[in-house]
N, C-alpha and C positions, 0 to 999 in steps of 0.2 A: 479712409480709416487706416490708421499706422497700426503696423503688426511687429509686436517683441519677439527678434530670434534671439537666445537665452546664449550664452557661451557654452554651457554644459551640454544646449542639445548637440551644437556645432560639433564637441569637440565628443560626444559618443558616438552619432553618427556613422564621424570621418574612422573613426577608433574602429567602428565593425565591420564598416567599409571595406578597410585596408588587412583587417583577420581573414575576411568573407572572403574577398578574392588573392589570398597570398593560397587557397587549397581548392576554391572552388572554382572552376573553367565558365565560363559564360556558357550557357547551354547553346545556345548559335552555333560558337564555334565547337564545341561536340559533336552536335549532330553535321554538320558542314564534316570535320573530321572522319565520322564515323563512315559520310558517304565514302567519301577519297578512298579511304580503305578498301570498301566493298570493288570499288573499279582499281585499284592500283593494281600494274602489273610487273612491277619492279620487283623483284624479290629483297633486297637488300631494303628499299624504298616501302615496301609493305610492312617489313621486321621493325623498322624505324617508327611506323605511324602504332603497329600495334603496341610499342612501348611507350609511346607518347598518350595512348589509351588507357593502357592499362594503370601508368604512375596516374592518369589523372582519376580514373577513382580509388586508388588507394590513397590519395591526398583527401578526395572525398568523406573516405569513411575515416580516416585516420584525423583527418585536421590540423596535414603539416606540410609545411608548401611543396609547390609543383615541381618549385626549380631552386636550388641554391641561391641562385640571384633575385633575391626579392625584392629589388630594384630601385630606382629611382622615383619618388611619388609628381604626380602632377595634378592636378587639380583646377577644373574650369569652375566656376561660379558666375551661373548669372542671376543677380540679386535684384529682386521686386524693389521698387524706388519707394513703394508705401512701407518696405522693414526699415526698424531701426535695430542694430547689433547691441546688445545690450551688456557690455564689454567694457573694462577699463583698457585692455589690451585691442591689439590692430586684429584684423582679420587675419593675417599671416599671419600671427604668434597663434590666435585661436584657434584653427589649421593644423598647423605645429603642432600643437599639444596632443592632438588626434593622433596625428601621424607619431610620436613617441611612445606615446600610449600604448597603441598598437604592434609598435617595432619590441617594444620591453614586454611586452604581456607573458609572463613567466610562462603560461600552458603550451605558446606556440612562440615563442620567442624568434626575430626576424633575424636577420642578417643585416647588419649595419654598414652600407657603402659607402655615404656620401661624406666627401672630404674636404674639409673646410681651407684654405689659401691653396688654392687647386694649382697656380701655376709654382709653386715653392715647396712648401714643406709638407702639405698633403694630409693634414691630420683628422682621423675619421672626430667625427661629432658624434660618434656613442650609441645615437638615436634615431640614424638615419633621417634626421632634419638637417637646414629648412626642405619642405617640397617645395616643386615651383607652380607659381599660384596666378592663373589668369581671371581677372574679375570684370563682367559686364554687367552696367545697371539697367536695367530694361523694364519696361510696363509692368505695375503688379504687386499683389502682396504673396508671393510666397521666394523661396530661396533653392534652386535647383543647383544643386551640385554635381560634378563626376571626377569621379576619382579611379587613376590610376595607378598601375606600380611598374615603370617600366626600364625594363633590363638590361645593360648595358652595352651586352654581345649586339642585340636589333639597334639601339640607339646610335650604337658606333657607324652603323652604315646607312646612317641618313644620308642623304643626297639633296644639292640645292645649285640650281644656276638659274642666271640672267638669260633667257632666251632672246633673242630675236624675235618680234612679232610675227614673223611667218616660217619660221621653227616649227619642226613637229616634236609634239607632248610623246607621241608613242614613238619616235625613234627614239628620242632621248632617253626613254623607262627601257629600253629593248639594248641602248647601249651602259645602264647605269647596274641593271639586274646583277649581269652575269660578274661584274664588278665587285658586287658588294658579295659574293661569296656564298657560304652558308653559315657564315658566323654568326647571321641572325637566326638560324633556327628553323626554316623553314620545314613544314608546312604555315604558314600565317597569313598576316594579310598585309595590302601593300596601301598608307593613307597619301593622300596628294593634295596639296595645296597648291592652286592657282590663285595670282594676279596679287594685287597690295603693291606692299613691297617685299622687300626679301626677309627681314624679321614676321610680316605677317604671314608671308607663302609658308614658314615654317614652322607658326601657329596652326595656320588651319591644315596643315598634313598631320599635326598630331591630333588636334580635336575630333580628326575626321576618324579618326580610328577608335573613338569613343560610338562609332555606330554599327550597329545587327548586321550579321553576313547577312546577305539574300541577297545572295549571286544567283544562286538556281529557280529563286521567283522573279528575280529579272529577265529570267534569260527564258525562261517558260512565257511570259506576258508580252516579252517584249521589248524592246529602250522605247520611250517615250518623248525624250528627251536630249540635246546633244550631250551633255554629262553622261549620262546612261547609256548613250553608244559608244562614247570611249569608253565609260566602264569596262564593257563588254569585251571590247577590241583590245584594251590590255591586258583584260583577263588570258583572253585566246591568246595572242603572243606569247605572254611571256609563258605560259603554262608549254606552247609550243617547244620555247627551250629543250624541255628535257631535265631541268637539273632537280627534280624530283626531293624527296623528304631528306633533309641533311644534307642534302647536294648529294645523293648519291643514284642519283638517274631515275626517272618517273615521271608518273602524269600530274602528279600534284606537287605543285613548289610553291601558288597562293592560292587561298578559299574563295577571297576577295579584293576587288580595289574599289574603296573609299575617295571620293573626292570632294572638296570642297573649292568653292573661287571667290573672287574679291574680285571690285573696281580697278584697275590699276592704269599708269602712265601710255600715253599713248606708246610711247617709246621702248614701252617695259614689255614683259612676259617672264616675270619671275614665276618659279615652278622649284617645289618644293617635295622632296619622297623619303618616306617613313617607314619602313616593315616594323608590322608587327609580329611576335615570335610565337613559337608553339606554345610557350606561358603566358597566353595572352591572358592580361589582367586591367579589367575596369568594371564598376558598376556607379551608379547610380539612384538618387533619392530627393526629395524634395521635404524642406522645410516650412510647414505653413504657422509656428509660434505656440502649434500644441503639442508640443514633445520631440524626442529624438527621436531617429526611425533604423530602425534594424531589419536586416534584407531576411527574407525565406528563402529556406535552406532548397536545394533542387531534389529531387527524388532520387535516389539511387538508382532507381531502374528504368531511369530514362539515359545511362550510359549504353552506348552498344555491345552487345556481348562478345567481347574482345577480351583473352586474355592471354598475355602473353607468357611464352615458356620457353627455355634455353632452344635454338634449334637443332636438330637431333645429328644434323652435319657437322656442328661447329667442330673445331678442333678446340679440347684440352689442354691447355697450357699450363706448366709446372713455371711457377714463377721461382721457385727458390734452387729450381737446377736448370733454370734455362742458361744456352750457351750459344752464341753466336751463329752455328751450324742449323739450330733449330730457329732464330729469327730470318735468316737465308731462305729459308725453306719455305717463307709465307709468300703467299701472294697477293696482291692488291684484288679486296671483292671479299678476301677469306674474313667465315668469322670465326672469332676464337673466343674461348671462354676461360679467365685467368683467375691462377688457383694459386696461393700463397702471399708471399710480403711483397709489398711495393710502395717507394716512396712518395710525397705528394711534393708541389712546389710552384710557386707562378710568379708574377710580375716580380714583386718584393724580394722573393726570396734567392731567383735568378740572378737580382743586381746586386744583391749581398752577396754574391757568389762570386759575382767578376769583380768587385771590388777588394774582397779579400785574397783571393789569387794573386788580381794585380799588388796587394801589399805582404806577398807572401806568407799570408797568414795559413795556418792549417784550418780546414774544412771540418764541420761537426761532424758529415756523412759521408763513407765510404760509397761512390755512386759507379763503381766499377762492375759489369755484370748486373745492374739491378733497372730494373722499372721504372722513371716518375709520372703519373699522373697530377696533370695540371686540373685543380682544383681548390674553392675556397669554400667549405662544408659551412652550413649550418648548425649554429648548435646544438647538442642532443638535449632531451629533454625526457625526463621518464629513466626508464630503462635502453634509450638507444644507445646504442654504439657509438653511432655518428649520427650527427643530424643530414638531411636533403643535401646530399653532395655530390651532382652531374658535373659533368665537365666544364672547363671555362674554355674561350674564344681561345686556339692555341699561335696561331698566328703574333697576339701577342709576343710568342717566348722565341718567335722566327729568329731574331738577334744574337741569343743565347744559343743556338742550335750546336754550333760549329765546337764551342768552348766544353758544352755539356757531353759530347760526345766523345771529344778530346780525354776527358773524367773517364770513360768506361763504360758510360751509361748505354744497354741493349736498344735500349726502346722506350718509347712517351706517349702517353695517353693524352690526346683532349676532345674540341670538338670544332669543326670546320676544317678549310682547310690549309695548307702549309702554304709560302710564299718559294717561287723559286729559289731564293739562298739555301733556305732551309732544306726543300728537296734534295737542292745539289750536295747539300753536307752529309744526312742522309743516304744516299747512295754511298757518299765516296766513303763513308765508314761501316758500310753495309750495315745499316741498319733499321728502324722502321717505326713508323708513324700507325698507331693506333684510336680508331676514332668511337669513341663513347657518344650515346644520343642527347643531345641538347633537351635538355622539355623532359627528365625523366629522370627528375634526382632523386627521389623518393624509392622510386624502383631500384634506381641505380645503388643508394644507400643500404639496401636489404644483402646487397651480394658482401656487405663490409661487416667484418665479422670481429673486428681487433682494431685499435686504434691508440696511437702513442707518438706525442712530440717528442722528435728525436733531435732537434735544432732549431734555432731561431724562435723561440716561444713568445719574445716580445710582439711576433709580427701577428698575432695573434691568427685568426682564418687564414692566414698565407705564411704561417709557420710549416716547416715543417715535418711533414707526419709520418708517418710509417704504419700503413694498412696493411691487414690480413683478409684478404679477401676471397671468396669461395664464388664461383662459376661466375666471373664477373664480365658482360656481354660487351665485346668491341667487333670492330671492323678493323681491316689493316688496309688502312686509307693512302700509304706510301708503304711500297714495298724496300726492300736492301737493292733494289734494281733504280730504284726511283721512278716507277712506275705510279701513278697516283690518281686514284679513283675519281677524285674532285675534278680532275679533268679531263679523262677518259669516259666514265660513264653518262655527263650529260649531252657527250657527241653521238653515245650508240642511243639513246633515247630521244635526241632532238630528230636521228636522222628515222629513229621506228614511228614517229609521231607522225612524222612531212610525208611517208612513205606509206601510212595507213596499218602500217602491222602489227600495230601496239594489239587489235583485239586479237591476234593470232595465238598472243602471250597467255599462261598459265596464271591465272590470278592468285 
């Protein structure tokens, strides 16, 4: 019997899909979260998961996404051989149109990333389309879909090699971890794709992260299986590391790992790895030709009672008379909480930077003595200020470091961590790297209190801003010494783990 899936159901669907989870956290990884929490003994590492808690039900009640970076869409579909699409258009445009839908919906309006002539001229498409779209036709009359929205910071540190058939999978994830940083956002999860080839190994690591943590009812029953014993076995590793929530030292750095495998060449052992970030965003829905289907909402009071508030240690920061004396003064581990104007600025804005210098042109912003936080907000909607605006991957602006400093500039907010150049310039200008929590833009947006393009307004979300901002929560991730958290704190936590001392610790 042939079953009509309608275009309209397809593309409302994909439309509530991609609203649903741009605010609501998959309840797995919640409660997965919420444990980590209860056991973390990192203080820095704890402060991190509680604002990853807290921003995720004020997205909750609020209905505005998790993370500034409302991502990249993907989309598996496996299509019952008994539907016919009932479309003048391809599956992709029908898809498409969901995903626009969704990104333009004036109440919760997205963020639009994706950039059309990627190696050249870069020009966003408005709508955050096309997503990318994997389609299998399998036994059946109905239309099961999943849809993601994922983020750039996690995506950027995919990983993928040709193994050796008698290579090990877990050194390789033990040497590729501590590589990829914390750009991705960690607390999340880690998906892997074995065997195929290398375009398939890097299917099935993202597919594989379209499934439920239950690490802790695997690990309570048992592995059953050999997947299920490396599950296990990389979980403990890499968790062993040390590099805790933000890479700032702990027991939690994934919830889970995900694996999937394929037939592959006798010759081969391609192996593929995907982190997914603390905005972990996917759901799921099936179409059977009687309507389109819209997800139920989760309960509010199935978040953990978590809520987070300034901590009572931080040091106060006067952003509009800070002086070099006082960013001296910090030290790697300190948190502070910043009070007045500071500028925004990223990829885009950077290279307008070095470009007009190099053609001696004058600068829109005096950046002498002041702040930039790297960040591309969302737009506000209502009455906000600013819309969802956490930090972006700062490693990106590593390039820029030397020249921005060169400018005057005290100090730079983002999130992850610095690459040695950037350290080394940092130091040799005594100055310092401030890190904001990835997975908490909503939270983070609440501390912005003022907001005005002060240059570059073409570049639209990576124009330049100038925030007023009131108690607004960092870490000083590089000190003026060039001392740097990212890499000091997951050696004193790898070695309390190996050592057994971690329960000695104050939770």
């Amino acid at each position: 019997m042939t079953v009509t899936i309608s275009e309209a159901d397809i593309v409302e669907s994909v439309a509530d899909a991609l609203q649903y989870i741009s605010y609501f956290h998959p309840m797995d990884y919640i409660r997965a979260l919420g444990e980590a929490y209860k056991v973390e003994r990192g203080p820095a590492a704890k402060d991190a998961i509680a604002q990853i808690l807290t921003n995720s039900r004020m997205c909750a009640e609020g209905h505005r996404p998790i993370c500034q970076d409302t991502g990249i869409v993907t989309v598996f579909v496996k299509w019952g051989q008994q539907c016919v699409l009932d479309s003048a258009r391809s599956l992709q445009n029908v898809i498409d149109e969901g995903v626009r839908r969704a990104y333009l919906y004036p109440e919760n309006k997205l963020r639009a990333s994706i950039l059309a002539d990627p190696a050249f001229t870069r020009v966003n498409t408005k709508d955050n389309t096309p997503c990318v779209l994997s389609v299998e036709m399998v036994p059946g009359s109905q239309v099961h879909i999943d849809v993601a929205a994922k983020g750039g910071g996690s995506e950027n540190k995919s990983k993928f090699k040709m193994l050796n058939p008698n290579d090990s999978i877990v050194d390789w994830v033990l040497e590729m971890v501590p590589q990829m940083g914390a750009g991705w956002c960690p607390p999340g999860m880690l998906g892997i794709g074995i065997g195929g080839t290398a375009e398939k190994a890097m299917s099935l690591a993202k597919e594989s992260l379209m499934g439920s943590i239950d690490m802790a009812q695997l690990k309570q029953r048992g592995a059953k299986t050999d997947i299920e014993t490396l599950r296990v076995e990389i979980f403990d590793r890499v968790n062993a590391l040390g590099i805790g929530a933000q890479g700032l030292g702990g027991l939690a750095t994934i919830l889970d790992v995900k694996i999937i495998d394929y037939p592959t060449h006798a010759a081969s052992k391609p192996v593929a790895m995907i982190p997914n970030c603390a905005a972990t965003r996917h759901a799921h829905f099936t179409l059977d030709g009687s309507g389109p289907r819209f997800l139920e909402a989760p309960k509010l009071d199935e978040w953990p009672d978590v809520h987070w508030t300034p901590d009572a240690s931080a040091i106060r920061v006067d952003l509009d008379k800070l002086t070099p004396e006082v960013v001296q003064s910090w030290k790697q581990g300190d948190r502070l909480l910043l009070n007045g104007k500071m500028l925004t600025g990223r990829d885009a804005a950077h290279k307008r930077i070095m470009d007009m210098l190099g053609n001696g042109e004058a600068l829109p912003v005096e950046f002498a003595d002041r702040v930039i936080y790297y960040v591309g907000p969302v737009d506000p909607v209502g009455e906000e200020i600013v819309g969802p605006a956490g930090p972006t991957t700062a490693t990106r602006m590593d390039g820029f470091m030397d020249m921005m400093l060169e400018l005057g500039l005290l100090a730079c907010v983002g999130k992850a961590e610095r690459g040695a150049a950037a350290t080394a310039a940092i130091a040799k200008h005594k100055s310092a790297y401030l890190m904001a929590v990835g997975g908490a833009a909503y939270l983070v947006a609440r501390a912005i209190k003022g907001s005005k393009v002060v240059g570059f307004a073409d570049l639209g979300m990576e124009a330049i801003y100038e925030f007023e901002v009131s108690d607004f929560p960092v870490t000083v991730a590089v000190d003026s010494a060039g001392n740097n958290v990212h890499q000091l704190a997951p050696q004193i936590w790898k070695k309390k783990i190996a050592e057994g001392r971690v329960l000695a610790e104050t939770p």
